[in-house]
N, C-alpha and C positions, 0 to 999 in steps of 0.2 A: 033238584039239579040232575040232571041227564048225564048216564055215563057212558063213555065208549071205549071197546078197547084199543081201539087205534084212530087215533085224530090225524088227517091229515093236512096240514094249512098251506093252504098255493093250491091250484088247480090248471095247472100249465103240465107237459106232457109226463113232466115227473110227478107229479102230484096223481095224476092219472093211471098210472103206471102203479105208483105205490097202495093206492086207494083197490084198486083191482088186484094186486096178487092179496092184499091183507084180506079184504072179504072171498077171494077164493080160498082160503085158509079156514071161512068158517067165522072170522070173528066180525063185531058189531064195530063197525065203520063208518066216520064222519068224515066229508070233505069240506072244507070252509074256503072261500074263492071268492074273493074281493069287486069281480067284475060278474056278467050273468051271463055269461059262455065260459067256459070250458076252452082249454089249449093256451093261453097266456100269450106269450109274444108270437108263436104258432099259428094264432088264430086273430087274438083282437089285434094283435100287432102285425098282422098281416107278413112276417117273415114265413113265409108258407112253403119252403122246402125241405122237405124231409130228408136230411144229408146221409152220404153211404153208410149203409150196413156193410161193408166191404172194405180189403183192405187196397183194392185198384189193380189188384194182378190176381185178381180167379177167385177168392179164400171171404167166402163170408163169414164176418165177425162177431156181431152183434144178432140175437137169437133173442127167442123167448116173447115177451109182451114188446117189445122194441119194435121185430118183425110184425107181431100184429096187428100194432096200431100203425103201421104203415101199410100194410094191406086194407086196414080200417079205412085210413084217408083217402083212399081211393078204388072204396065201393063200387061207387055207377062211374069212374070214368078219372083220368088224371086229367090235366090240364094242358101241360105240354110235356112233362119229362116223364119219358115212362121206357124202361129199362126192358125192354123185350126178352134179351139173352137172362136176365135173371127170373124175371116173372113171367114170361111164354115158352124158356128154352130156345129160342131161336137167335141162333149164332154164337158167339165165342166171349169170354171173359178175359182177356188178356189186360196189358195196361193200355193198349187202346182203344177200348171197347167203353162201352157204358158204364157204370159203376151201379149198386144197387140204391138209387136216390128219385125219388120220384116228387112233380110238385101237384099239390092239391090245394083242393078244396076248403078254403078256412069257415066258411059260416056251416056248410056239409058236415064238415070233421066233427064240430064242436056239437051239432045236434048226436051225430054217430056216437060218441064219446061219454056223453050223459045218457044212451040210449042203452049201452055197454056197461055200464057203473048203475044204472036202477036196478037192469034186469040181475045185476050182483049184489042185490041189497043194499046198496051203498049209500045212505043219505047225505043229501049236496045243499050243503044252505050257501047260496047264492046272497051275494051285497056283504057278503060276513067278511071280517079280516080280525085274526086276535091282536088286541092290543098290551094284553099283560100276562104274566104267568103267574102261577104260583108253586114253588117248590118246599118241598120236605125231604128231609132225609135224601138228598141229591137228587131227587125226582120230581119231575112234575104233576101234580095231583088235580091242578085245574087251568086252564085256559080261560082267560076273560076275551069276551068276544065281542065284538061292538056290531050292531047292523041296524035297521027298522025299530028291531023290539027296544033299542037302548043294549045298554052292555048286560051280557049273558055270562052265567058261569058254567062250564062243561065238565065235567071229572075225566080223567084220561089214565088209559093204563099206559099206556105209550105212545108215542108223538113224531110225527114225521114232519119235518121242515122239509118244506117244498117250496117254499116263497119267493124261491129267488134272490131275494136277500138278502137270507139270512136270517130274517128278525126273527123267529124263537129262540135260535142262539144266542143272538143279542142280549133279548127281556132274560135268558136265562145266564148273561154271565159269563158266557164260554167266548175263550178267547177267540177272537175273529181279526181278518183284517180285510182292508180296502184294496178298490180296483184302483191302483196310484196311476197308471199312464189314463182315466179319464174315458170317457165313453165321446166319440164324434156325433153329430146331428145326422139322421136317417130320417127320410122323408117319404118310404114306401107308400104304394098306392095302385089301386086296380083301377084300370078303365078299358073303355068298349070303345071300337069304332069299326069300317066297314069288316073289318077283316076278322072281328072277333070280340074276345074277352083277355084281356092281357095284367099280367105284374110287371109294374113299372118299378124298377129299383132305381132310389135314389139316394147317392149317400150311402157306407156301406161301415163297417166293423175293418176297425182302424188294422194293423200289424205288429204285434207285438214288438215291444223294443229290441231282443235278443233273435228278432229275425228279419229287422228292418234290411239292414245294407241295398238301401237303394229302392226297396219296396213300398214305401210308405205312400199310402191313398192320399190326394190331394181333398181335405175336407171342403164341406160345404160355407162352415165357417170358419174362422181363427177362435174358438172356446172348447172345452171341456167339458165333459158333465159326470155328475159322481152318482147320480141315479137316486143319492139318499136325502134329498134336500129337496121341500114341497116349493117353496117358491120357485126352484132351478130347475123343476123337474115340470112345473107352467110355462116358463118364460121357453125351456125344450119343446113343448108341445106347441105355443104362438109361431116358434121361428119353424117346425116342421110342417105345421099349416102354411106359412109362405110361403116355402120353400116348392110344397107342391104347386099349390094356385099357380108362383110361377113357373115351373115347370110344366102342368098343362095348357098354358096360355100360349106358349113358344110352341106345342106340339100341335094347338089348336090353330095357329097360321099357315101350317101345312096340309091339315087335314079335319075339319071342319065338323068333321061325325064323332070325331074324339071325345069325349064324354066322361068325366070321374063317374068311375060307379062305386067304389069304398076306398075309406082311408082310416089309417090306424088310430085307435079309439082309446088305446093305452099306449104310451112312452117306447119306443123300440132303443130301449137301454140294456145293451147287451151282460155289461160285468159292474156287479156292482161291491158287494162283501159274499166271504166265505169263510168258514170255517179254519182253524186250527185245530186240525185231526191228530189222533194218536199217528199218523204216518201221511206226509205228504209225498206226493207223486211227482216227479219231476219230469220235462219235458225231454230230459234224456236217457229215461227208460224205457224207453220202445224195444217191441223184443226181448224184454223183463219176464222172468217165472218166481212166480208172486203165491206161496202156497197158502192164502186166504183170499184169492181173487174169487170175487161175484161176479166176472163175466171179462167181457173183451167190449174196447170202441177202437175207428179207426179214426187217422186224421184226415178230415173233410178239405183240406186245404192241398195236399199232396199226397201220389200215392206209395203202399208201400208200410207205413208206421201200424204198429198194431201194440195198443197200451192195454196189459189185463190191471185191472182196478182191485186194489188192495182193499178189503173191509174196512179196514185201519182208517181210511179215510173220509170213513160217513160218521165218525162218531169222535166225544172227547169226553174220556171217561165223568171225566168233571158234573156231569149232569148223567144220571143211567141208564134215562130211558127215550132220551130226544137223539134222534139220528135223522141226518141230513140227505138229499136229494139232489140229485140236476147242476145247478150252476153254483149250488152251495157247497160241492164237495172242496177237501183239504189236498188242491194241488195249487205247485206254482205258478207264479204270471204269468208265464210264456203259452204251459198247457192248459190253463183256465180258456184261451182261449177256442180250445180243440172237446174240452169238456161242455161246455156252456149248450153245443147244440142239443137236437131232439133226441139221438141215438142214446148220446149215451146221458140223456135226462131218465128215457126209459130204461134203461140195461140200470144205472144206480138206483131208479125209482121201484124197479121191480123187486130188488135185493132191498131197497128200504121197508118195502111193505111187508114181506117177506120175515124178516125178520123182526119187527117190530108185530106180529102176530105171534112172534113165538116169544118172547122175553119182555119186557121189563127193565134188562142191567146188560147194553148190547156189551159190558167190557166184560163178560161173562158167559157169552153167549157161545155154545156150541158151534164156531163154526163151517166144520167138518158137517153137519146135520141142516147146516144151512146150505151147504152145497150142494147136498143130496134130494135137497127141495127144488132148490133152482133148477138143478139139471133135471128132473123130474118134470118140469115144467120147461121143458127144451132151451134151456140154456149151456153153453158149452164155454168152459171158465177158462182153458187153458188154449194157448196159440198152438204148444207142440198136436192140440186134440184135434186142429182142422189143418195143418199140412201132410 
């Protein structure tokens, strides 16, 4: 049986994030990743924007591996959004200016990404997804793993959920709950015609209930989806194949060069379960001093909010050494929907990897000595550190 010290399970931008600070730490690193690219809804999902590092009036938030896998994604070149004032210096930062978000490259990114993680020793077994755990003495000691080979057993010192949804917390028992308002049908898709290479957004990431008043996107269908149901989550992916074909077909009577050149290859289901952390974050702590925060994210929706992330919310003591990622952390419904993006998949991905290199029992973990890592690795924890 093969062991590692840090198993990471998901390979979407948290997973990434986490996978890379843990073998920059020196230790023996597994990534396991369901699909054979790298980036998750980022990349095979073709959601391909990489939302602010910024809080929208001047004050960059989000640092450290966040920032460089956004400079990552757009190596040879962005696609349309590319923030000058923050990545050329040219012009002003205010609230009417650009924000630090730039869109790219998903089939690009995802070779960059795996190109970044070898040359860190990081072994990526590709088609893997674990299907069971096993624990002792509140920890998990081995991951069963299904792919090609039949089911695999891995030994682990520590474990980082990154899956998006949740399921090692699940196989391990730690209380979780569900995305109750439901995920709407998204139908993204890239095409070419005379004038280019374009993302077609179709369909988009509903409004939380507590910020509806009048807001509410008019979906493509009248159904729900929960993300955790294999037949629901087919019957998701038939009706967002029609929904493109006919969407290109209407764009295709005006312009005849129109062309699908990719469409999403996994589910673009944004929330699906998370975690029950020692400390949940609520959507009304903005401008919150959190004295075990691992970093800062803004909200992508408006600007202005700038939430520091409690440690308290990647983990539940209940299990020692399984700590959670990305869209899996322990906050409420409203800001689950402000968590779920890239930024702060990497900013909690970097503090999961991070610290799952140095312990075993995160309810125990030093961590005052975790922060002294982060910020060592140019992250900056506190809101009052960048006004």
């Amino acid at each position: 049986m093969k062991m590692y010290d840090v198993a990471v399970c998901g390979g979407g931008f948290a997973g990434i994030s986490a996978a890379l600070a843990a073998a920059r730490e020196g230790k023996k690193v597994i990534l396991f990743e369901k699909e054979y690219m790298l980036g998750g809804l980022g990349t095979a999902g073709l959601v391909t924007i990489y939302l602010p590092l910024c809080d929208g009036f001047g004050h960059q938030v989000s640092f450290g591996i966040a920032e460089e896998l956004l400079k990552l994604s757009i190596t040879y070149g962005a696609e349309k959004k590319y923030p000058e004032n923050w990545l050329d210096g040219v012009g002003t930062k205010t609230e009417k200016d650009k924000r630090y978000e730039v869109q790219y490259n998903a089939q690009l990114f995802s070779i960059l990404a795996e190109k970044l993680l070898l040359e860190n020793d990081v072994d990526i077994l590709y088609g893997s997804y674990v299907i069971d755990v096993a624990i002792d003495n509140n920890r998990i000691n081995m991951l069963f793993v299904q792919n090609k080979s039949g089911k695999t057993a891995f030994g682990v010192r520590s474990v980082v959920d990154a899956t998006g949804d949740c399921d090692i917390a699940e196989f391990s028992k730690i209380p979780t709950e569900t995305f109750k308002q439901g995920n709407v049908l998204a139908a993204w898709y890239y095409f070419t015609d005379s004038s280019g290479y374009h993302l077609q957004i179709v369909g988009a990431s509903d409004v939380p209930e507590a910020e509806r008043t009048g807001k509410e996107l008019k979906p493509l269908i009248d159904k729900r989806f929960s993300g955790l149901d294999g037949e629901e989550i087919s019957q998701m992916m038939h009706l967002s194949h029609k929904k493109t074909l006919e969407h290109w077909l209407k764009k295709r009577e005006s312009d005849q060069n129109a062309v699908i050149s990719t469409i999403a290859t996994i589910p673009q289901i944004r929330m699906t379960r998370k975690i029950v952390g020692e400390y949940e974050l609520k959507h009304t702590e903005m401008h919150t001093y959190f004295e075990d925060s691992i970093g800062m994210v803004s909200n992508w929706k408006k600007r202005g909010p700038i939430y520091e992330v409690p440690f308290r919310t990647l983990y539940n003591k209940k299990v020692k050494n399984l700590i959670v990622a990305g869209r899996c952390t322990s906050v409420n419904e409203t800001l689950w929907d402000v968590m779920r993006v890239i930024p702060c998949c990497a900013v909690t991905g970097q503090a999961a990897g991070t610290a799952a290199a140095m312990t075993d029992d995160f309810s125990t973990l030093n961590v005052s000595e975790l922060q002294k890592k982060l910020q060592s690795n140019g992250v900056i924890l506190h809101e009052r550190d960048i006004l």
